[in-house]
C-alpha positions in Angstrom: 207.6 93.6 147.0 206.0 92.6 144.0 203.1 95.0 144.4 205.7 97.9 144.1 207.4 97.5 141.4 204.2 99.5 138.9 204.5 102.5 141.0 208.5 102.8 141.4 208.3 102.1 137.5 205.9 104.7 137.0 207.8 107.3 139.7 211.0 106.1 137.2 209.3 107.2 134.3 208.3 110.5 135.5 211.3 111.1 136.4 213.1 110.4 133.5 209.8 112.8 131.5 211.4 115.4 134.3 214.8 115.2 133.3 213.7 115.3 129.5 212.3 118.2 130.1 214.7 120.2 132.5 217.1 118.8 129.6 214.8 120.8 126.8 214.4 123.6 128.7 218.1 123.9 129.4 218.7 123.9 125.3 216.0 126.0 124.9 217.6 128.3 127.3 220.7 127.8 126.1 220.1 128.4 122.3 218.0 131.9 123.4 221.0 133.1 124.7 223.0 132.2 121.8 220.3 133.9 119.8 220.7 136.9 121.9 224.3 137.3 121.8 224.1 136.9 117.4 221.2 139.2 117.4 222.8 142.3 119.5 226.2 141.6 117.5 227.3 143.6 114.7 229.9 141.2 113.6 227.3 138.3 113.7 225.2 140.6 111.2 227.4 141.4 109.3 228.8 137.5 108.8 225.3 136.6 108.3 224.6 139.6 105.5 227.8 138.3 103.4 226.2 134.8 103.4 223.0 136.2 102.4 224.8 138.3 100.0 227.2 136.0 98.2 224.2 133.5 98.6 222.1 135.6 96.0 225.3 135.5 93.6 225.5 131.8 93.3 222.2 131.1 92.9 220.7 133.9 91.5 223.8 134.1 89.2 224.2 137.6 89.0 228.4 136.7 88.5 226.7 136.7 84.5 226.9 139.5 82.3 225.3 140.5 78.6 228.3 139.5 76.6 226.6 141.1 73.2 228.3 144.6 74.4 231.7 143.1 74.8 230.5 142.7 78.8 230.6 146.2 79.4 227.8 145.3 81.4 230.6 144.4 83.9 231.0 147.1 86.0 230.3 149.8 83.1 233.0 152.7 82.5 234.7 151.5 85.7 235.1 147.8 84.7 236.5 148.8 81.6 239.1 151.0 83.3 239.9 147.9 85.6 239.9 145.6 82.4 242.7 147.7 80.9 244.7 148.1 84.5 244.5 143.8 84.7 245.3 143.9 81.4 248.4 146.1 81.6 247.5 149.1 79.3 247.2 151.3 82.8 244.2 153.6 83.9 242.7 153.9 80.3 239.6 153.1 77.8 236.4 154.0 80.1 234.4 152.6 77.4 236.0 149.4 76.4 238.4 150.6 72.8 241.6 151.6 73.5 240.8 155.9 73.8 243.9 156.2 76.2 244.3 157.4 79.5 241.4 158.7 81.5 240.1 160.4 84.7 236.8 159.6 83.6 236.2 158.4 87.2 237.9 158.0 90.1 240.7 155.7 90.8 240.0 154.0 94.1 237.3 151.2 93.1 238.8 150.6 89.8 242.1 149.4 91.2 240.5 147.6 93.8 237.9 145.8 91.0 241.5 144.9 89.5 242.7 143.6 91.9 240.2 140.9 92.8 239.2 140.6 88.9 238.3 136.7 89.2 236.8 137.2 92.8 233.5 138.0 93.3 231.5 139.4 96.3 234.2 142.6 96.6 230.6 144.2 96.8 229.3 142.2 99.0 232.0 142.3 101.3 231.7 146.4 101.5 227.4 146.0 101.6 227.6 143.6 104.7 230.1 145.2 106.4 228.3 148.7 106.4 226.0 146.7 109.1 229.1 147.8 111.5 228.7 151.5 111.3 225.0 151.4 110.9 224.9 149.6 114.0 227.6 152.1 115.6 225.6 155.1 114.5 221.9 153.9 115.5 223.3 152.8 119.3 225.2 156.5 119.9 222.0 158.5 118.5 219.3 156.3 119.5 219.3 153.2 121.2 220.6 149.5 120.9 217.2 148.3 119.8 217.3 151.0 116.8 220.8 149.9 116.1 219.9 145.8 116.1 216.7 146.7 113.9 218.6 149.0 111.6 221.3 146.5 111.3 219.1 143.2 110.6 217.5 145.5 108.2 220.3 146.4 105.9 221.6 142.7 106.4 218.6 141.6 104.7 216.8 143.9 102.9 216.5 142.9 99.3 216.7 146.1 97.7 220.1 146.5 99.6 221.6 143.2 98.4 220.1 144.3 94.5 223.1 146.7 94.3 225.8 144.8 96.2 225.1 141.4 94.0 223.9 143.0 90.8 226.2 146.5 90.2 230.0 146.5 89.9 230.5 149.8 91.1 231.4 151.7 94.0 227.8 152.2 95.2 228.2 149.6 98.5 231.6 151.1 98.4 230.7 154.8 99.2 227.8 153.5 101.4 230.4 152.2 103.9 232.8 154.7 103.6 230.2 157.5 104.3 228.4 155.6 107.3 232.4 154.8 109.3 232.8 158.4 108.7 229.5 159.9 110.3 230.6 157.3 113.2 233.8 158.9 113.5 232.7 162.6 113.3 230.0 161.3 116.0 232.6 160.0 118.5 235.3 162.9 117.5 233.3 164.7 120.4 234.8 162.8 123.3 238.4 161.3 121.8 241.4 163.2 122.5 245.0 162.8 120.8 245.6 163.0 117.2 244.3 159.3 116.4 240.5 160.3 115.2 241.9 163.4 113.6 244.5 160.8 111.1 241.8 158.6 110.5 239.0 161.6 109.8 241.7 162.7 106.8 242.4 159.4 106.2 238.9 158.0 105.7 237.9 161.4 103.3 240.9 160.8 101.5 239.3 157.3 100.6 236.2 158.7 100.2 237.6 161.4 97.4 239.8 159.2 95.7 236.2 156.7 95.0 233.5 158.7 94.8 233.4 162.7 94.6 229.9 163.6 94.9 230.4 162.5 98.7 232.9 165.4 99.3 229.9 167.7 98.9 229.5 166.6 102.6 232.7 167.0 103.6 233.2 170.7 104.7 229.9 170.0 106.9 231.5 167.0 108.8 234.4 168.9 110.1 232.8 172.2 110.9 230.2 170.0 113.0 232.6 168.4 114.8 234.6 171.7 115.9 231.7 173.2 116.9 230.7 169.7 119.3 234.0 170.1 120.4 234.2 173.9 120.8 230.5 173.3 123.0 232.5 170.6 124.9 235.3 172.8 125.8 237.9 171.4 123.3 240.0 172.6 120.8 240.0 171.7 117.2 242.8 173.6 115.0 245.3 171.6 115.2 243.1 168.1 114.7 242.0 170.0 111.9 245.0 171.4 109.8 246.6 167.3 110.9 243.2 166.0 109.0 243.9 168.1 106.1 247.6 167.5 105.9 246.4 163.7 105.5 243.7 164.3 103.0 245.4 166.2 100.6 248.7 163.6 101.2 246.1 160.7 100.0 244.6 162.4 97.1 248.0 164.6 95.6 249.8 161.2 94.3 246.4 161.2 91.6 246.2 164.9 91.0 249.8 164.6 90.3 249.1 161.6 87.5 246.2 163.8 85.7 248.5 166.8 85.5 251.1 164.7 84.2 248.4 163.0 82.3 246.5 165.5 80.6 248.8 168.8 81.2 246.7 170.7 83.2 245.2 170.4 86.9 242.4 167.9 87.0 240.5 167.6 90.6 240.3 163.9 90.7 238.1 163.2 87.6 237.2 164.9 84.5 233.8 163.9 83.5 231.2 166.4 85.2 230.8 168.3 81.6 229.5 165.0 80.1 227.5 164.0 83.1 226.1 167.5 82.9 224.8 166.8 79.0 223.2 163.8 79.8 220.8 165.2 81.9 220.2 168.8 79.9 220.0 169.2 76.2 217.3 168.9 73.6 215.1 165.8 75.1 215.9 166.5 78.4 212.7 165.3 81.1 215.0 165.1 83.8 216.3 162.1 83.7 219.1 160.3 82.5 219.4 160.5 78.3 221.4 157.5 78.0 221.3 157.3 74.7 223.8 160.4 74.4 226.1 158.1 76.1 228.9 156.9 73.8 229.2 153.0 75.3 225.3 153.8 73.7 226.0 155.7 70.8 228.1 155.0 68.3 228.6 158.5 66.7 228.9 159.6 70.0 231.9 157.2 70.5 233.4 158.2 67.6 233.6 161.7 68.5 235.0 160.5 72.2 237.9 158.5 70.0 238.3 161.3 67.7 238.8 164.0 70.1 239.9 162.7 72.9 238.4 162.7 76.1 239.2 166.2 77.3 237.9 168.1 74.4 234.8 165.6 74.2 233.9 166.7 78.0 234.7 170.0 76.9 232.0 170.1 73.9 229.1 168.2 75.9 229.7 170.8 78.8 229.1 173.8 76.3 226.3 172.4 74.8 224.8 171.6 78.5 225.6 174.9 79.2 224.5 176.4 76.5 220.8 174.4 76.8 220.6 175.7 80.3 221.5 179.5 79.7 218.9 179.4 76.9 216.1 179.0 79.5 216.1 179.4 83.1 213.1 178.7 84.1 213.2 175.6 81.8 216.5 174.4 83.8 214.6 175.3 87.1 211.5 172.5 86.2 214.3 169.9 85.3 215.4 170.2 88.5 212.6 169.9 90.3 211.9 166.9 88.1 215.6 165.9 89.2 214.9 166.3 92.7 211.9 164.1 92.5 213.2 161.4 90.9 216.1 161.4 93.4 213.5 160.7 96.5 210.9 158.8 94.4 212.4 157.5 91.9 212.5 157.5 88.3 210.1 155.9 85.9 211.3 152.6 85.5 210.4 151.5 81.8 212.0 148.2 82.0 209.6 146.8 85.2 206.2 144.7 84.1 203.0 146.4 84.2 202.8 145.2 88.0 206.0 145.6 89.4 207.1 149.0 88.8 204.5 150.8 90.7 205.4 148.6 93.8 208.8 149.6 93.4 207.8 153.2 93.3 205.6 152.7 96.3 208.5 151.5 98.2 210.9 153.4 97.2 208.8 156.7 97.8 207.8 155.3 101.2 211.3 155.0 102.4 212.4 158.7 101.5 209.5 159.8 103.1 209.9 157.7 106.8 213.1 159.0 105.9 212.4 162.7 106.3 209.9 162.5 108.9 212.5 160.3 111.1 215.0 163.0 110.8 212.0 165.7 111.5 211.7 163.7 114.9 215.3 163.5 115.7 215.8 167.4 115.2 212.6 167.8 117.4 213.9 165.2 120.0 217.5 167.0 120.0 218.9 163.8 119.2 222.6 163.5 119.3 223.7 163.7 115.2 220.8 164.7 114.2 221.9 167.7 112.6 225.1 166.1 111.3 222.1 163.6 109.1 220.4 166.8 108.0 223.6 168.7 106.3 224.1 165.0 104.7 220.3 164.7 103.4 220.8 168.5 102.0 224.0 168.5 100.5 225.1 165.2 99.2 222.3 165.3 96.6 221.8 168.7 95.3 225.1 168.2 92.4 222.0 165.1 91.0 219.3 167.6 90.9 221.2 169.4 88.2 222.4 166.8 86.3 220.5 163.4 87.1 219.2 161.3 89.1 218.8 157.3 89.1 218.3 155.0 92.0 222.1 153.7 92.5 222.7 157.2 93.7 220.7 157.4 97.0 222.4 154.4 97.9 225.3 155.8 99.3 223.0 157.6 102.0 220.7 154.7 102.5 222.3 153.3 105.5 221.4 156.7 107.3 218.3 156.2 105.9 217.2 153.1 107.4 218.3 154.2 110.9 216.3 157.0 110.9 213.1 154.8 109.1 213.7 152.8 112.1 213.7 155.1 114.7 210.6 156.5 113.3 208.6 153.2 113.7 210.3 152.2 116.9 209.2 155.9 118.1 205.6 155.1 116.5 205.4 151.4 118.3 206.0 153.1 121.6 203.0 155.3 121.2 200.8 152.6 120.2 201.8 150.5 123.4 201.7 153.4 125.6 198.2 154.2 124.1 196.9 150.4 124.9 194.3 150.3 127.9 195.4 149.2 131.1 193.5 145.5 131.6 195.0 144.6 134.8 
């Protein structure tokens, strides 16, 4: 007996090594399928992109704002509108002294930026939820590896997080709005009843009443989704003339307030004249003249106080217009300026030495993988892939005759980085199908 006891105490101890490791394994196994289910999960995405997100604003501490200009910094025109509505003096002052009532911009962001004024991470909330939609939109015109790799990029991109941490505006707003509705108009193919038609109205009603430059894209969404529906055998007109009934409901309450406001019809907001002189006029190299701005220029503000803000707009559009009737041709070369500072980017004056041609690299890179992903998805007969195009060609074209700076691709970046992805999914398959066969 005694002789037995060093091998039954070794067979013990290799069987307990066993069981360690079928235990291991087991975890192992177990957390890969955990991972798996969080990394094909567009709610898991998104949870982790807030973190990430309101991670950046504690300890990057991007809640802190210049307070030299009377934190205007703070959200800009907008936050000085939602200042005045927390503040009880109503939708008024776009540039911090009292100047009265406004449509300076539109009202949907401000009241919401009121009504969380002490919260931060509204922003956030809107940037990590667009991981949803982009998800959504990459799975129904690609494939579910486009849509995990598109999501997972947006959640953690940093350039994507700069403008949900850094700029109170509705930037990350419009980027979500935009992406749910491309999902929508992709899915109106297939849904009967008069559900998708309410929320088509309902979700460009939103879009209009916080940013208008979207509804450039609007008249494109609906006539591509009668004519998938026509091609499918469906009818349209009355989902149509139901969407419209809703849109128009949504936005009249505001066009009511500016006619009531200012005494004459007002589509929304009333600032396009100004917008239109900061980009042409004496000085003009296609992009923005800030300095023209009256948060910027004091003489400038005086004039806004002194003649109120619709005969201001009214004197910058005349001069703007009177610049660009003056030379044609001139205009024509601003434009094109316009338009490549929209895809490229604009000089960035403020960046060291170092940085800003990195930024520039980047930011060029992405517009073009961009525009060769969509090439490919046209080629490919890929299901929304005209839908993108009319987005890439319309929603810009009102900045290439008035301005263009970085925050305003934004709202189409999301469709952006899908179609970036696609294009280097598409280019990984042709690199592994190209490998020699070993075997």
């Amino acid at each position: 007996m005694p002789s037995c006891r060093k091998p039954c105490g070794r067979l013990q101890i290799e069987s307990l090594m066993e069981n360690a490791l079928l235990n291991r394994a087991g975890a192992y196994d177990a957390l890969f399928r955990m991972w798996r289910q969080v990394r094909n999960s567009p709610l898991w995405i998104a949870t982790i992109a807030l973190s990430l997100r309101l991670g950046w604003i504690v300890l990057g501490h991007t809640y802190k704002f210049k307070s030299t200009d009377d934190n205007f910094s703070f959200g800009w025109e907008m936050g000085r509108i939602a200042a005045s509505l927390a503040s009880g003096h109503g939708f008024a002052s776009p540039f911090g002294p009292p100047t009265g009532p406004t449509a300076w911009e539109p009202p949907l962001y401000p009241y919401l930026t009121a009504g969380v004024f002490l919260v931060f991470g509204l922003n956030s909330v809107f940037s990590a939820l667009t991981c949803i939609p982009i998800f959504l939109i990459a799975k129904r015109m690609f494939s579910e590896k486009v849509a995990v790799i598109s999501a997972w990029a947006w959640a953690l991109l940093p350039n994507v997080m700069f403008w949900c941490t850094r700029a109170v505006w509705e930037t990350s707003l419009s980027a979500l709005l935009l992406a749910g509705v491309i999902w929508l108009a992709l899915t109106l193919e297939e849904r009967d009843g008069w559900l998708p038609w309410l929320e088509f109205g309902v979700l460009w009603g939103l879009i209009a009443l916080n940013g208008t430059s979207l509804l450039s894209f609007l008249p494109a969404t609906g006539l591509w989704a009668w004519y998938r529906r026509a091609k499918a055998g469906k009818r349209s007109f009355a989902g149509v003339a139901l969407a419209s009934i809703i849109f128009f409901t949504c936005i009249t309450p505001w066009l009511v307030r500016n006619y009531r406001t200012f005494g004459k019809f007002i589509f929304i907001r009333d600032n396009f004249g100004a917008e239109l002189r900061l980009g042409n006029g004496n000085g003009a190299d296609g992009t923005l003249m800030l300095y023209l701005d009256p948060p910027h220029d004091s003489y400038a503000m005086r004039q806004f106080q002194t003649m109120g803000e619709l005969n201001y707009i009214a004197m910058r559009k005349q001069q703007a217009l009177a610049y660009i009737k003056a030379d044609y041709g001139r205009f024509a070369l601003l434009s094109l300026k316009r338009f490549l500072c929209f895809w490229a980017g604009p000089p960035r004056v403020t960046d060291p030495v170092w940085l800003g041609p990195i930024k520039d690299s980047l930011f060029l890179a992405s517009s073009v993988l961009m525009f060769w992903g969509l090439a490919r998805a046209l080629r490919q007969r890929r299901p929304g892939a005209w839908l993108l195009f009319w987005l890439v060609l319309f929603y810009p074209a009102i900045y290439y005759f008035v301005y263009a700076i970085p925050r305003y691709r934004h709202a189409i970046e999301p469709e952006m980085a899908i179609l970036c992805v696609f294009l280097l999914t598409e280019a990984g398959k042709k690199s592994t199908a190209s490998l020699p066969d070993r075997s």
